[in-house]
Each structure stands twice: as C-alpha cells, then as structure tokens.
C-alpha positions in Angstrom: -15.7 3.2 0.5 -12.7 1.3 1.8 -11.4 1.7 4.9 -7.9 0.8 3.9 -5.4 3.9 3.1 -5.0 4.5 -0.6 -1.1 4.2 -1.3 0.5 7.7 -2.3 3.7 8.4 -4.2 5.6 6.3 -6.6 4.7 3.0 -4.5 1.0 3.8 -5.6 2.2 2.7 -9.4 3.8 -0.9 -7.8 1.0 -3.3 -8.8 0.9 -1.7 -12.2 4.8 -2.6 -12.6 4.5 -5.9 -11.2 1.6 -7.0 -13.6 3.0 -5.2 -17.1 6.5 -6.8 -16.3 6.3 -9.7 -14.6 8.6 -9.4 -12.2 8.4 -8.4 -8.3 9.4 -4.7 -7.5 12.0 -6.3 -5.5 14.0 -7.7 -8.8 13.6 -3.8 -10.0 14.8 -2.7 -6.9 18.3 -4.8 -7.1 18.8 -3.5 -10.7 18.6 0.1 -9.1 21.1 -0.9 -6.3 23.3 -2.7 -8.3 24.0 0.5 -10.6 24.5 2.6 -7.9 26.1 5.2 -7.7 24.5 6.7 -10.2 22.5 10.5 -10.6 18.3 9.6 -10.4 18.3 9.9 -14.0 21.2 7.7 -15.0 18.6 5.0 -12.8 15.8 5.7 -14.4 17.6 5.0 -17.8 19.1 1.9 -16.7 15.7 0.6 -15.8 14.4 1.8 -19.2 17.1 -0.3 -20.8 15.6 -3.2 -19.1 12.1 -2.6 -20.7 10.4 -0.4 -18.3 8.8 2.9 -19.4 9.8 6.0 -18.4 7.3 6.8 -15.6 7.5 3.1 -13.9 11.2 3.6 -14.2 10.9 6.8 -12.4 8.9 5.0 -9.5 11.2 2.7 -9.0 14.1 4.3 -8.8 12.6 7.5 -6.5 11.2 4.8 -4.1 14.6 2.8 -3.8 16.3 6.2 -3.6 14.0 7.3 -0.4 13.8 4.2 0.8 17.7 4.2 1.3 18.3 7.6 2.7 16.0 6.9 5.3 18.2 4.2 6.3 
C-alpha cells in the first residue's frame, strides 16, 4: 500500500482531464472564471462546449467553484 493520501472529490478525476484533453486543469480553470458569473450548470455547459464530458465538466467547474469561496 502507498503511504501517500488518495485524492478525494472532483480533484481525484484531474489526471484523467489532463490526459483525455491535453490541456492543464489550469487552462480549464480560466475558461470557468472567465464565464463567471454564471449558475454551476451554465459552467459545466460551457466546458462541455469546449469538448469536455459532462462528468469532467462537472469537476472542473465544482473544484474552481470551492476553491474560490474559500478565498
């Protein structure tokens, strides 16, 4: 067993994004804040525009979302 912490909640599907797209989750993260204001879902479809599924999109856009409120 590994004595590193498994990674939990949306950032646990980050590798998967950055490998089936290419790009870093930063460059996700600036389409998210660029679109703001915007309701989670309206997010989460601008990311899907962009290419992402649905699940990564969600990720993405729930991370950035929490990641922000906390300041």
């Amino acid at each position: 067993m590994s004595d590193e912490p498994k990674t939990k909640g949306p950032a646990s599907y980050f590798p998967s994004i950055e490998k089936t797209y290419g790009q870093p989750i930063a460059h996700w993260k600036a389409i998210v804040r660029a679109a703001m204001p915007a309701k989670h879902m309206e997010l989460v479809q601008v990311l899907k525009q962009q290419g992402l599924g649905h699940g990564h999109a969600n990720a993405v856009v729930a991370h950035t979302l929490a990641e922000d409120a906390a300041g």
